[in-house]
Backbone of each chain as ProteinMPNN parsed JSONL, in Angstrom:
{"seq_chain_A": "XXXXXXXXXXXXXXXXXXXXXXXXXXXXXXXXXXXXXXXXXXXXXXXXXXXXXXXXXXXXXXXXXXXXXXXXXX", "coords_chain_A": {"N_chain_A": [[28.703, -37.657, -67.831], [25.404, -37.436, -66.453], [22.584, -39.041, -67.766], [20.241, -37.229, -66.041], [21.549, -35.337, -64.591], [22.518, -33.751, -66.825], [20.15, -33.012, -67.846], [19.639, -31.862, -65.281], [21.746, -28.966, -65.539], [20.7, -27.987, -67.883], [18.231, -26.993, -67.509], [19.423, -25.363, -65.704], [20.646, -23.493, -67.023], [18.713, -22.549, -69.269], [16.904, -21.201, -67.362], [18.553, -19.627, -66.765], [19.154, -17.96, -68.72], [16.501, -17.314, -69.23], [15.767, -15.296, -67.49], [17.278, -13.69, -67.895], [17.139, -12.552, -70.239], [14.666, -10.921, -69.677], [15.828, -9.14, -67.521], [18.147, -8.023, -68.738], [15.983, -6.501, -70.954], [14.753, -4.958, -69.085], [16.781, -3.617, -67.947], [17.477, -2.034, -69.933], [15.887, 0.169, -70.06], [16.483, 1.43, -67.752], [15.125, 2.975, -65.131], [15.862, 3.284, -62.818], [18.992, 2.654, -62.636], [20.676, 5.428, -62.557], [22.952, 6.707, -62.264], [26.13, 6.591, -64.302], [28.051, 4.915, -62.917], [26.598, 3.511, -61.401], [25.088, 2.463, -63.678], [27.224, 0.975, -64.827], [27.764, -0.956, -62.871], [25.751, -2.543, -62.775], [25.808, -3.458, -65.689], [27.766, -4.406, -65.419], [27.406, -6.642, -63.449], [25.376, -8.194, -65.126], [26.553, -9.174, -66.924], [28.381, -10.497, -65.793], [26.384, -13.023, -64.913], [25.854, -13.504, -67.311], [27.79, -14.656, -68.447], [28.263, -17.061, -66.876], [26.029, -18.625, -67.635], [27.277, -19.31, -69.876], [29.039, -20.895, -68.989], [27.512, -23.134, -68.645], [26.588, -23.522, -70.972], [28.558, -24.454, -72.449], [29.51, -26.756, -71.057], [26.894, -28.452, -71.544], [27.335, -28.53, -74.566], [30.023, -29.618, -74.744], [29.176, -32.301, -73.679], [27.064, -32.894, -75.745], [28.776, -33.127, -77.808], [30.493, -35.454, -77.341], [28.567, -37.264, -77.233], [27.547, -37.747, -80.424], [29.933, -38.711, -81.181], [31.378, -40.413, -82.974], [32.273, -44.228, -81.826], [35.267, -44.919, -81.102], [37.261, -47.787, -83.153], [37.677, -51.199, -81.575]], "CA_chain_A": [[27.548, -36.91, -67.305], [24.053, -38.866, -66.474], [21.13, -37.773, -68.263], [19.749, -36.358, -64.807], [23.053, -33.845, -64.332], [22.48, -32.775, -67.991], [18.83, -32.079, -67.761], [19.432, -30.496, -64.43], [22.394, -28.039, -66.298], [19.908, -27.795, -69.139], [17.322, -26.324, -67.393], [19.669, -24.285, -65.24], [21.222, -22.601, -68.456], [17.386, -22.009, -69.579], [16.674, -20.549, -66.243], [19.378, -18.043, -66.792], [18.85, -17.01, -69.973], [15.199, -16.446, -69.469], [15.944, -14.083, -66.25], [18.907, -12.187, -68.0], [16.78, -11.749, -71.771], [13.788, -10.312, -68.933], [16.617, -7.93, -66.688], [18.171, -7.047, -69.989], [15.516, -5.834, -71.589], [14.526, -3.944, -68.347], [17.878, -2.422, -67.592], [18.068, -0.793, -70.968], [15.516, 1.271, -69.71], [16.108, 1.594, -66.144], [14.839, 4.574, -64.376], [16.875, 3.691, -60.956], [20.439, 3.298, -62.776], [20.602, 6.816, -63.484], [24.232, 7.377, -62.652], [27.061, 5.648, -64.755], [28.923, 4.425, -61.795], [25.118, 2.171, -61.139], [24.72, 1.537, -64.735], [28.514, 0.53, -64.931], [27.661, -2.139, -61.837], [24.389, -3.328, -63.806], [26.156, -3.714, -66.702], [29.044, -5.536, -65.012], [26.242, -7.983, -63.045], [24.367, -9.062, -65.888], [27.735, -9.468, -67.886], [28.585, -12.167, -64.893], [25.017, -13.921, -64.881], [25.88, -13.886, -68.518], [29.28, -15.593, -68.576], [27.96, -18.426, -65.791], [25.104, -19.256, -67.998], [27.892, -19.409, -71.098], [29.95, -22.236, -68.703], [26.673, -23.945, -68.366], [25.81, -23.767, -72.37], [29.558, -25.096, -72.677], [28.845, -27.719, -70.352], [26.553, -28.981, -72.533], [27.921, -28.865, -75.697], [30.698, -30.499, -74.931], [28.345, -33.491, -73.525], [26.355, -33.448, -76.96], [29.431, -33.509, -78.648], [30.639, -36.608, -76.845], [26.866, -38.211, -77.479], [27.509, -37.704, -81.033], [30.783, -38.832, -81.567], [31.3, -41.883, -83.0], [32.872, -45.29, -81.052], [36.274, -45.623, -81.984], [37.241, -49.326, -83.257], [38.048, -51.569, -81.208]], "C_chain_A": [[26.287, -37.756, -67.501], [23.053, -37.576, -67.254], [20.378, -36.689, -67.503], [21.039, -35.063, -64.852], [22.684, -33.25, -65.852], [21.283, -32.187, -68.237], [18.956, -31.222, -66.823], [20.287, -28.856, -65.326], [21.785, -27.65, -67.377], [19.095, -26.829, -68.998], [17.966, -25.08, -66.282], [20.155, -23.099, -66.273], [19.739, -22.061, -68.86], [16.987, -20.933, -68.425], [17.484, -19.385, -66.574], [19.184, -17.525, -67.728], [17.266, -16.663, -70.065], [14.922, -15.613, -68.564], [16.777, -13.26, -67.082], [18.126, -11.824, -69.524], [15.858, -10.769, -70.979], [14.821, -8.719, -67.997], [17.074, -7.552, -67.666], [16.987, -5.748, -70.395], [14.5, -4.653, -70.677], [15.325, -2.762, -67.761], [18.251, -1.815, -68.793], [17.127, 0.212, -70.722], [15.171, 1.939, -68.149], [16.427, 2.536, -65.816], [16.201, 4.49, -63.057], [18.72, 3.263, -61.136], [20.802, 4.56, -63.281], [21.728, 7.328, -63.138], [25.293, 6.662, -63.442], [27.785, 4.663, -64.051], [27.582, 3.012, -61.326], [25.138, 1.55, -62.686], [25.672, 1.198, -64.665], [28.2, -1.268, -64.206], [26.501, -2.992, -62.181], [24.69, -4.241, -64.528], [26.553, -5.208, -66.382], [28.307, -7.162, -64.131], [25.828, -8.81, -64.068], [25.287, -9.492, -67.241], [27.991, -10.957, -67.165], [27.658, -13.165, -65.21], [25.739, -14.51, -66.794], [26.768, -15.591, -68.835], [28.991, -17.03, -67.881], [27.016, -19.171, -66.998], [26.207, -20.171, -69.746], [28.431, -20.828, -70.889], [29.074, -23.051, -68.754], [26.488, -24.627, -69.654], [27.419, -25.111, -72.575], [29.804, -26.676, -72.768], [28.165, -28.899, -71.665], [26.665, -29.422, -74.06], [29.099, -30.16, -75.746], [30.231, -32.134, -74.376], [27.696, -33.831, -74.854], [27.667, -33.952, -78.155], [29.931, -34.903, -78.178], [29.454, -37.311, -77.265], [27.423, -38.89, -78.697], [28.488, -38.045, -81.523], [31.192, -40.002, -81.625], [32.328, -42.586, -82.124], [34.267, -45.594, -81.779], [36.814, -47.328, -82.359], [38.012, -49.63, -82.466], [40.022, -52.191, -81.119]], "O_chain_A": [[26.102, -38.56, -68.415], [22.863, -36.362, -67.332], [19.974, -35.621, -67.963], [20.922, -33.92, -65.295], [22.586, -32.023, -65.863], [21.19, -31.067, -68.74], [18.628, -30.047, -66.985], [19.618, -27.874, -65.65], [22.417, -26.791, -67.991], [18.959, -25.92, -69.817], [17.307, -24.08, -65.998], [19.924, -21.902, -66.105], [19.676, -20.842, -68.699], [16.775, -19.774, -68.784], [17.008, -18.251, -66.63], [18.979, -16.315, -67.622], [16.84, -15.84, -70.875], [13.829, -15.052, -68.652], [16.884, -12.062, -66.821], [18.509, -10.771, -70.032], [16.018, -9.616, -71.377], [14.424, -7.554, -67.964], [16.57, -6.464, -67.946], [17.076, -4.534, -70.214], [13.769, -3.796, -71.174], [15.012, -1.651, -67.334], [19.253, -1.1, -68.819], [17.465, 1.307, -71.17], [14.24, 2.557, -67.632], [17.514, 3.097, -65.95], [17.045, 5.278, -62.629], [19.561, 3.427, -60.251], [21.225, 4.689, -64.429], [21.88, 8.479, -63.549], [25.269, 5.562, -62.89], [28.111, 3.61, -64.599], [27.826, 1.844, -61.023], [25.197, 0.337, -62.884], [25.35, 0.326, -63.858], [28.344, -2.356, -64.763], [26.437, -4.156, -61.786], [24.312, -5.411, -64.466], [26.184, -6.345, -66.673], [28.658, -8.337, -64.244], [25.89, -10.035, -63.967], [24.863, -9.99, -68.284], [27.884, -12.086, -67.643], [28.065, -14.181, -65.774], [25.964, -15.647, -67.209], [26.562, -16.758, -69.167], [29.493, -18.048, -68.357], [27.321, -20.332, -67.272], [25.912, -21.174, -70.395], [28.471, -21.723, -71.733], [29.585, -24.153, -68.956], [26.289, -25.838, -69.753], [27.291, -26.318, -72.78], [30.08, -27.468, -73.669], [28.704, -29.756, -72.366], [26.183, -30.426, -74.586], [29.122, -31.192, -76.417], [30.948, -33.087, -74.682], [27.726, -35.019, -75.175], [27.582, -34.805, -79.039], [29.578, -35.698, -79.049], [29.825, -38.314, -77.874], [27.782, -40.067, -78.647], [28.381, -37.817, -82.728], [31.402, -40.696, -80.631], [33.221, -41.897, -81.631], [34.402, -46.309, -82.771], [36.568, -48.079, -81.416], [38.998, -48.928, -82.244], [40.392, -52.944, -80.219]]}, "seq_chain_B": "XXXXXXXXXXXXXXXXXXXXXXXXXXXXXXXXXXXXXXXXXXXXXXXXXXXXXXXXXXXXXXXXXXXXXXXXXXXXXXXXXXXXXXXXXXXXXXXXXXXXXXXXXXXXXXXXXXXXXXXXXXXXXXXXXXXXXXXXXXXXX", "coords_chain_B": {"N_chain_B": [[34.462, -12.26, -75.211], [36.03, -15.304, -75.693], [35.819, -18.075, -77.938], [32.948, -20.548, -79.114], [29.765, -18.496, -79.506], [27.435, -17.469, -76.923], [24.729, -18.113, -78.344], [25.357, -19.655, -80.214], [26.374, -22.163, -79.094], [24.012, -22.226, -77.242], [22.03, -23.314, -79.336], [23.553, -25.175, -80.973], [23.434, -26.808, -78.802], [20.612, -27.025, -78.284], [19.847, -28.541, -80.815], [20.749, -30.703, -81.0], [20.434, -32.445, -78.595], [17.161, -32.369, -76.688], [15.839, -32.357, -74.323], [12.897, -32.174, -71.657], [12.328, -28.737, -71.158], [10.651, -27.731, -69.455], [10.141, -27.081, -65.796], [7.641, -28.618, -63.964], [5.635, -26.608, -62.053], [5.208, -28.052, -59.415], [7.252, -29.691, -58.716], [9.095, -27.817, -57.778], [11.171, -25.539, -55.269], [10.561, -23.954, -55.135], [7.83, -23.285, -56.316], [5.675, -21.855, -55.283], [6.361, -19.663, -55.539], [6.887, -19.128, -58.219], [4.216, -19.85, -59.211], [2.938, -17.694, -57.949], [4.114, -15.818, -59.65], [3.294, -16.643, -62.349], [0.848, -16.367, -61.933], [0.327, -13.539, -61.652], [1.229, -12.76, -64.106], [-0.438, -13.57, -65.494], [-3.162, -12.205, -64.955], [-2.24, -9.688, -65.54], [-2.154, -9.922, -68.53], [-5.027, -10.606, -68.46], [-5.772, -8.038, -68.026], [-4.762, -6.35, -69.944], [-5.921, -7.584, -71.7], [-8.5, -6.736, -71.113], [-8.969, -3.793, -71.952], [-8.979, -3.61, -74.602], [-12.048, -2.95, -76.07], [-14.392, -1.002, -77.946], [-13.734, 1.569, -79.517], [-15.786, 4.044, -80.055], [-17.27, 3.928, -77.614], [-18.885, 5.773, -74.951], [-17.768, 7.052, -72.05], [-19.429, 6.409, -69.942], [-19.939, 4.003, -71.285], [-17.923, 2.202, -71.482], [-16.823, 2.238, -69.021], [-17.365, -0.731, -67.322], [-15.719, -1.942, -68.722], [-13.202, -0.676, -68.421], [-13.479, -1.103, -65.056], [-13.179, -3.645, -64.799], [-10.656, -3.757, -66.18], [-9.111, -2.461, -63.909], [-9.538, -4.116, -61.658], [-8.046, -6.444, -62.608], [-5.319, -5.336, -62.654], [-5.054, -4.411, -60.48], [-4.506, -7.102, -59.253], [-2.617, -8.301, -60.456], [-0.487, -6.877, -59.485], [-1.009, -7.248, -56.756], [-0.543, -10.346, -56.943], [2.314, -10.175, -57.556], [3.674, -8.416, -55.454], [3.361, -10.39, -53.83], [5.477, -12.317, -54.201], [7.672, -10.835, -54.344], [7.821, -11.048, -51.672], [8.675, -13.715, -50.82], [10.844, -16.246, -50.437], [14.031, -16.48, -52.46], [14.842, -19.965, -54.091], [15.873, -21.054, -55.967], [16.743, -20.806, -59.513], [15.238, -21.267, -61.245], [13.014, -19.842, -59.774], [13.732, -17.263, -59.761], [14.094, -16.231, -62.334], [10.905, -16.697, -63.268], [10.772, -14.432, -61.7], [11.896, -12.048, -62.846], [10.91, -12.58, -65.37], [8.09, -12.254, -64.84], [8.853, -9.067, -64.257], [9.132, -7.831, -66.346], [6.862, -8.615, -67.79], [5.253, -7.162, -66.552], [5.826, -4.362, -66.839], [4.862, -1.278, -67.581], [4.638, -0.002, -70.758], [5.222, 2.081, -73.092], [3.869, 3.471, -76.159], [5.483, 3.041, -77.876], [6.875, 1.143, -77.447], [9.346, 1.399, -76.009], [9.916, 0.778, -72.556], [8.624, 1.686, -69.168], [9.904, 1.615, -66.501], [9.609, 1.551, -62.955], [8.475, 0.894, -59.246], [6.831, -1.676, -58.958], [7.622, -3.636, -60.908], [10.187, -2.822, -61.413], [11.277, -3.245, -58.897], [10.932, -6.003, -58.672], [12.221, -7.16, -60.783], [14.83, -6.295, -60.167], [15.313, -7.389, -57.854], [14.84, -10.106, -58.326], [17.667, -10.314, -60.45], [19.64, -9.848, -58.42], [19.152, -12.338, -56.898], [20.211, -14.198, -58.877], [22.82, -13.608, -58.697], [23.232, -14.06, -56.176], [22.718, -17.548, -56.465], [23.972, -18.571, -58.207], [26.498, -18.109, -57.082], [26.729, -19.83, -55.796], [27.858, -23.064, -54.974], [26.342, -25.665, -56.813], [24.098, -24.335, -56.481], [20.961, -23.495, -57.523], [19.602, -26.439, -58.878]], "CA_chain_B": [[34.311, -13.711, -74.878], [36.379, -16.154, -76.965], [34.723, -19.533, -78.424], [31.764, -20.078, -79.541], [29.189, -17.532, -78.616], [26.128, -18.765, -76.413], [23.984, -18.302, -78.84], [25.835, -21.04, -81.388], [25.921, -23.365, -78.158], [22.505, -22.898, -77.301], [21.134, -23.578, -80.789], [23.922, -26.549, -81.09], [22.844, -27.62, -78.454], [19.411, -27.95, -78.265], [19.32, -29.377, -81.671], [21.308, -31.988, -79.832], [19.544, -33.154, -77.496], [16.383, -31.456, -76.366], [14.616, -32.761, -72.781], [12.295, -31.456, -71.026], [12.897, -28.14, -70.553], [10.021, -26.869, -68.056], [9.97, -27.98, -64.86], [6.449, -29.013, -62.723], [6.121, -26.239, -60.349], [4.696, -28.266, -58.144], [8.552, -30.306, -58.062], [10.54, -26.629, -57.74], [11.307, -25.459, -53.977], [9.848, -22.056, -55.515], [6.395, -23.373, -56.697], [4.891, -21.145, -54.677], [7.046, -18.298, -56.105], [6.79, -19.579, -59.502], [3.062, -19.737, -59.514], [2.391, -16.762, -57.833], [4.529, -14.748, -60.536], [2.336, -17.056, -63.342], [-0.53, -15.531, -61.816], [0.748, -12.199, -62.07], [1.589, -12.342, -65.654], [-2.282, -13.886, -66.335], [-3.644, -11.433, -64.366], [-1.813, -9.079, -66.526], [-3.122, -10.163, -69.842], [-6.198, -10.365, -68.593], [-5.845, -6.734, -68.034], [-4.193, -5.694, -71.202], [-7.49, -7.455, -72.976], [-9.997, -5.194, -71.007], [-8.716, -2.398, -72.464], [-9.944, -3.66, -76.011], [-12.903, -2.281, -76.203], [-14.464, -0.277, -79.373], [-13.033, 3.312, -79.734], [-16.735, 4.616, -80.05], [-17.979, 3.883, -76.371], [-18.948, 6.744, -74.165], [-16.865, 7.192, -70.884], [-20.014, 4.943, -68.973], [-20.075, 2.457, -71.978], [-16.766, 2.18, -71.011], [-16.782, 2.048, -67.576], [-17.375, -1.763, -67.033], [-14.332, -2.528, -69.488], [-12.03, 0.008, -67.365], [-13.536, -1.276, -64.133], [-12.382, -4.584, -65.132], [-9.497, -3.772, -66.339], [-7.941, -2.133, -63.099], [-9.382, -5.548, -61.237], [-6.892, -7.121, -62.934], [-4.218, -4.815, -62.707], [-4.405, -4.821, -58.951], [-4.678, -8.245, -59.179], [-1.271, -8.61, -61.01], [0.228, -6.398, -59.153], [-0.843, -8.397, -55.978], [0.766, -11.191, -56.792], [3.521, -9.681, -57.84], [3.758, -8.352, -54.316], [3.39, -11.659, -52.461], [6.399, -12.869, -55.211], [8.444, -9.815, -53.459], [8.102, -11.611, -50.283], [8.748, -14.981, -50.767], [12.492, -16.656, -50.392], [13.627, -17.156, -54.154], [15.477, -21.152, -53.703], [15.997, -21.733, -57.387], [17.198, -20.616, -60.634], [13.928, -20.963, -62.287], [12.421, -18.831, -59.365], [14.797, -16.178, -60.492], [13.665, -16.265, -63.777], [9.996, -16.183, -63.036], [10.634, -13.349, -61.108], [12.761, -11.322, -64.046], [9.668, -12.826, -66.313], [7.221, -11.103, -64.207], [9.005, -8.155, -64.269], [9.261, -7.633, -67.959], [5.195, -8.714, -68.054], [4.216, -6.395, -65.631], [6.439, -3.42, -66.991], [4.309, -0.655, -68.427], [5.371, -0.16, -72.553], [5.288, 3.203, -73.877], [3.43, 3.452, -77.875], [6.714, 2.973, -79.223], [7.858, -0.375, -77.688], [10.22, 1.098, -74.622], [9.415, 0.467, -70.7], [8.108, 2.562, -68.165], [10.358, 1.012, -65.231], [9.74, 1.976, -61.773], [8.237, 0.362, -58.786], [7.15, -3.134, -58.235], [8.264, -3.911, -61.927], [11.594, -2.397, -60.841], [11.467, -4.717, -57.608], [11.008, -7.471, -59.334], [13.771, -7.126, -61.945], [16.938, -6.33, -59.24], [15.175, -8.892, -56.677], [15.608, -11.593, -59.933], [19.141, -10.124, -60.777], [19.995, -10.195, -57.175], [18.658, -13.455, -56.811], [20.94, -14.773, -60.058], [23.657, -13.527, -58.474], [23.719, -14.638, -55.3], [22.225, -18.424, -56.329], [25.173, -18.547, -58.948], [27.937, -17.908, -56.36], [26.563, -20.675, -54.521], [28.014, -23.992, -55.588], [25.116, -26.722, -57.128], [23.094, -23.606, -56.79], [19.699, -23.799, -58.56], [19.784, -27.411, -59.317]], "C_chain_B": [[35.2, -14.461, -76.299], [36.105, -17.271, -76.821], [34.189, -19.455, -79.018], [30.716, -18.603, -78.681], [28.145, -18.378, -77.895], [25.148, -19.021, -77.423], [24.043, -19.713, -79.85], [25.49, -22.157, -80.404], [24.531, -23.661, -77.91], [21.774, -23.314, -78.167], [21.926, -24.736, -81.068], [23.027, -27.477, -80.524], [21.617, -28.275, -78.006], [18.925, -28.451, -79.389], [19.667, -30.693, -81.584], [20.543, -32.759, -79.662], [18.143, -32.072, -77.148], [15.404, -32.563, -75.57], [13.981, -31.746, -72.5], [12.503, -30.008, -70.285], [11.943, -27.662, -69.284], [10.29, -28.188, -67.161], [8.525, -27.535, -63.899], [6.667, -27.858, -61.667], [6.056, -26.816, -59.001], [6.109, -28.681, -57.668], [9.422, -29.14, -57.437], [10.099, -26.446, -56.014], [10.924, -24.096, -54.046], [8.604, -22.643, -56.093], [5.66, -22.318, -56.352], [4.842, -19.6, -55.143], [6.634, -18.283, -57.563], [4.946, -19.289, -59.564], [2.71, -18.188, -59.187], [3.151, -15.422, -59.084], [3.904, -15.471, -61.814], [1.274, -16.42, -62.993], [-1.055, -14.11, -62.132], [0.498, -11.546, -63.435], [-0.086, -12.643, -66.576], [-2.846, -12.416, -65.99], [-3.875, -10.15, -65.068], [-2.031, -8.928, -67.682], [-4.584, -9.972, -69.581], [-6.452, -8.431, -68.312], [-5.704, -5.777, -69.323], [-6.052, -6.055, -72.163], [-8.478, -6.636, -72.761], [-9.881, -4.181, -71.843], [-9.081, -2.638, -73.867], [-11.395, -4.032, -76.127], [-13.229, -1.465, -77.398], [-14.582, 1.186, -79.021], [-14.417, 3.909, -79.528], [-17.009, 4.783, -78.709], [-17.881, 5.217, -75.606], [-18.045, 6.216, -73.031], [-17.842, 6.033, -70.042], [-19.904, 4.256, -69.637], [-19.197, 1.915, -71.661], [-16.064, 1.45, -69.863], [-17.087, 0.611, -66.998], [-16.215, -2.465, -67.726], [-12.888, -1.953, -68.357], [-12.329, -0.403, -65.864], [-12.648, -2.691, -64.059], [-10.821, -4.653, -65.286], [-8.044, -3.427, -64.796], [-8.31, -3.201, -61.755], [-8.17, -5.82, -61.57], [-5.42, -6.844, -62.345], [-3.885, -4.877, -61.12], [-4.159, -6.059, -58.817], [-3.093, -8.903, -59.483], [-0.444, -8.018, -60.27], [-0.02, -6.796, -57.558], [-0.009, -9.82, -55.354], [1.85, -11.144, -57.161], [4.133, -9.191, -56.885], [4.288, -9.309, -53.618], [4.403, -12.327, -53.068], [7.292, -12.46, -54.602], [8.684, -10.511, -52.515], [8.743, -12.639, -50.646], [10.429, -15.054, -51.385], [12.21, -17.326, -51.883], [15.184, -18.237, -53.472], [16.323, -21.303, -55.347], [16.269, -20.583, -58.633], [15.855, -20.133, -61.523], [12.961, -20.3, -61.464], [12.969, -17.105, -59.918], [14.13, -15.702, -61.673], [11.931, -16.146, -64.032], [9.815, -14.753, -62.371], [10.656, -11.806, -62.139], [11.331, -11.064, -65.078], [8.835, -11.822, -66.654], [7.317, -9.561, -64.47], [9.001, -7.889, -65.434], [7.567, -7.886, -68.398], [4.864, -7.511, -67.452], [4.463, -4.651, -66.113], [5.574, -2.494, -68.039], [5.063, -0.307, -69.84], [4.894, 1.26, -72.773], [4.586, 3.13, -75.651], [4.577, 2.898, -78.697], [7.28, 2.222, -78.668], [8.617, 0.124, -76.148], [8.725, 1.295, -73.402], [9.096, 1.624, -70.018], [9.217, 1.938, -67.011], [10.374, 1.701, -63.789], [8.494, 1.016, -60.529], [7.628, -0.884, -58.738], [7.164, -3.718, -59.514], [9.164, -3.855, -61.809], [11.989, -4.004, -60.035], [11.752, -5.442, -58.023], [12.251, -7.886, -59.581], [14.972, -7.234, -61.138], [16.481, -7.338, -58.424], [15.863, -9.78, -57.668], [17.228, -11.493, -60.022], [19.982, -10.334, -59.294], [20.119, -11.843, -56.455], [19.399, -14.183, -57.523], [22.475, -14.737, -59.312], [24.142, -14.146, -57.447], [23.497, -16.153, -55.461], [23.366, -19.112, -57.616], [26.568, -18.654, -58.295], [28.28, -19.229, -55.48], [27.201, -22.462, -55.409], [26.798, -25.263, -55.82], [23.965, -25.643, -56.858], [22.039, -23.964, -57.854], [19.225, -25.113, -59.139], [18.395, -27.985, -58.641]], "O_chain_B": [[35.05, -14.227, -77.498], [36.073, -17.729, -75.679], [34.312, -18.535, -79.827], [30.952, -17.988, -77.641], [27.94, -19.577, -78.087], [24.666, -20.154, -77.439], [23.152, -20.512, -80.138], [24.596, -22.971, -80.636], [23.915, -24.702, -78.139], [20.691, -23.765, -77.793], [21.203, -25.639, -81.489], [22.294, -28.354, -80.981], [21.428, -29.408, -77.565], [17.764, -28.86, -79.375], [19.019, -31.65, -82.009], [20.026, -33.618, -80.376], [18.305, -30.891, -77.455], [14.549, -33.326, -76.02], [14.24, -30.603, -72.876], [12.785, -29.958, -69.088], [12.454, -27.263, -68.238], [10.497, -29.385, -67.357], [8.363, -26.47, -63.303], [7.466, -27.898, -60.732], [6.52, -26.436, -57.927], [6.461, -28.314, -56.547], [10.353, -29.411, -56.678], [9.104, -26.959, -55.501], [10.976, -23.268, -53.137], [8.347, -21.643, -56.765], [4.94, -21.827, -57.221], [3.961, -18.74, -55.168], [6.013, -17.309, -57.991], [4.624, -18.244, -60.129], [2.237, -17.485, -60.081], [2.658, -14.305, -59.237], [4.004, -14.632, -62.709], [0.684, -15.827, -63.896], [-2.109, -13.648, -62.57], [-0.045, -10.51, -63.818], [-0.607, -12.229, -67.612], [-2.912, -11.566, -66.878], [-4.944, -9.572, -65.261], [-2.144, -7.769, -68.081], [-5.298, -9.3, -70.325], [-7.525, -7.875, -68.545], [-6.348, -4.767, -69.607], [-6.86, -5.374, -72.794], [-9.167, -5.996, -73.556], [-10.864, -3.754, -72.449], [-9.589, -1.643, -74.383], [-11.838, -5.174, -76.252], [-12.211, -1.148, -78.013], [-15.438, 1.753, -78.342], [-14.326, 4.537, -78.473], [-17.025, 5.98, -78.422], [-16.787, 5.781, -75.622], [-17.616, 5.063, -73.063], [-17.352, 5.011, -69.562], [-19.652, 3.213, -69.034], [-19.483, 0.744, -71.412], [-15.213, 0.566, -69.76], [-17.066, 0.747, -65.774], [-15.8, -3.534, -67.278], [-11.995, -2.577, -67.785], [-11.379, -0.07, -65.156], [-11.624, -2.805, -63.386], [-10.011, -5.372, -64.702], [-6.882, -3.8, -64.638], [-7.501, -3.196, -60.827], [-7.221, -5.463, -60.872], [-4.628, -7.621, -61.811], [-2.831, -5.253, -60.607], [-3.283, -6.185, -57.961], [-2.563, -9.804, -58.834], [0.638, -8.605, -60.258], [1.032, -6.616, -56.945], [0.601, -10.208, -54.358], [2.513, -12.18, -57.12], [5.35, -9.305, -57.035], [5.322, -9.277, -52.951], [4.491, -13.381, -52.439], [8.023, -13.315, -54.101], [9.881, -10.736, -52.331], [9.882, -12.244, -50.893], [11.025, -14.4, -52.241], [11.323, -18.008, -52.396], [16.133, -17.83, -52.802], [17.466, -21.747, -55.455], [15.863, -19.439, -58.433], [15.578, -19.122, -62.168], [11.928, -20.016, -62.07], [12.36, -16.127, -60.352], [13.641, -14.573, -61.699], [11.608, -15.485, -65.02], [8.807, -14.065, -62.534], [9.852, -10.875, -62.189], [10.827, -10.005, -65.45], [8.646, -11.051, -67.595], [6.363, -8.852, -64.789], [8.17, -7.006, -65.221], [7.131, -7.271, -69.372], [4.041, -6.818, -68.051], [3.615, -3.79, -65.878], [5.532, -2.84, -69.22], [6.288, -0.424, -69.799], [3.718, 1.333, -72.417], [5.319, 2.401, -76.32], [4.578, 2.445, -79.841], [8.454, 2.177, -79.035], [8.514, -0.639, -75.188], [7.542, 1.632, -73.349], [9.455, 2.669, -70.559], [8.255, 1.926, -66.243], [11.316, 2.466, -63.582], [7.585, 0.443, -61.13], [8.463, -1.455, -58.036], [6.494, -4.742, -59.378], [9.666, -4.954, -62.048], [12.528, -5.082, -60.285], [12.918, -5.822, -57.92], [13.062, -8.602, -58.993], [15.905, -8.017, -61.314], [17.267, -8.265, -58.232], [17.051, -10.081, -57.784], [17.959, -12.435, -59.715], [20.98, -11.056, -59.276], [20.986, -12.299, -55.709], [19.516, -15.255, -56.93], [23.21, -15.724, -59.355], [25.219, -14.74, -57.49], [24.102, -16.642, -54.506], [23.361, -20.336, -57.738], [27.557, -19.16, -58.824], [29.266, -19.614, -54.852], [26.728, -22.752, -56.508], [26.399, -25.774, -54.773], [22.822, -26.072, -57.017], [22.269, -24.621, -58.87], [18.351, -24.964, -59.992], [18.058, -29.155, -58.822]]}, "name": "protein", "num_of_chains": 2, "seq": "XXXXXXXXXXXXXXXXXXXXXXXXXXXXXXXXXXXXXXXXXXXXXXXXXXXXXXXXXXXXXXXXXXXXXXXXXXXXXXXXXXXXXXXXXXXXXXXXXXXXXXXXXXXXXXXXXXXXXXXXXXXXXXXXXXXXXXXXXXXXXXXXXXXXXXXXXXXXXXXXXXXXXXXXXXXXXXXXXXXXXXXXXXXXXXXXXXXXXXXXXXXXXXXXXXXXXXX"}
């Protein structure tokens, strides 16, 4: 992975998690899911967004861990 | 979820490595979006400060703090409007949008939300916006 592809995935993982801590903390009090069957489909949305942003964090980890991992001997 | 959680990853990994995380609106293909929901959220503060004012003031002493104040508030809620319109391209439009909505969202004494109209908007446009710009492959990039 080039430094460019990991900043872009860097800042898309940021991107998501600072939309989904903002819709979180608006769909725990949302007036317009007011039947279970809507909050259910809320839920289940911002569970997805979640999970994408998780492959992204992944993503990255397993790039830092590679960074960080020493050169085996020749 | 089994693994780590995100939270371990994201805290791995930005002790990792840590670039630049904002990006220039001027570079995003949402600048336009992006700023106008920064404007919003100023707009917004500057509204919240009118309202401190000293408890004593008569209703006219008043009355240039509260005139002010609902400046603003249209003002935020303006561009929070013209945010509504505008095609969200990007990830980090998304997320300004969501932002917005969580700035703009009236608060109750005790911490919860008020949620309903163009705070609302906002919020499912954003989530809407996540969803479909997620499905999309190299989305948001």
């Amino acid at each position: 992975m080039s430094k460019a592809a990991f900043e872009s995935i860097y800042n898309q993982a940021i991107d998501i998690e600072l939309g989904l801590i903002a819709i979180r903390e608006i769909a725990r009090h949302a007036s317009s899911a007011s039947t279970s069957v809507e909050a259910d489909r809320l839920h289940n949305a911002i569970e997805w967004i979640a999970d994408r942003a998780t492959e992204k964090l992944a993503e990255l980890s397993e790039y830092a861990e590679e960074q960080t991992r020493p050169e085996k001997p020749a | 979820m089994t693994g780590p959680t995100r939270h371990i990853l994201l805290g791995g990994t930005t002790a990792t490595l840590i670039p630049a995380a904002g990006i220039p609106a001027t570079a995003s293909p949402d600048a336009a979006l992006i700023a106008e929901c920064v404007q919003a959220i100023e707009a917004h503060c500057q509204c919240e400060a009118s309202y401190c004012y000293p408890l004593h003031l008569t209703v006219e002493e008043a009355k240039p703090y509260e005139d002010r104040a609902d400046h603003f508030a249209d003002l935020a809620f303006a561009h929070a409007g013209k945010a509504l319109d505008l095609q969200t391209n990007t990830l980090a439009g998304a997320a300004a949008k969501a932002r917005a909505a969580l700035a703009l969202a009236a608060k109750r004494s005790d911490g919860s939300l008020i949620t309903n109209g163009t705070p609302d908007d906002l919020a499912w446009s954003a989530l809407g916006d996540l969803l479909r710009l997620l499905q999309l492959p190299g989305s948001g990039a």
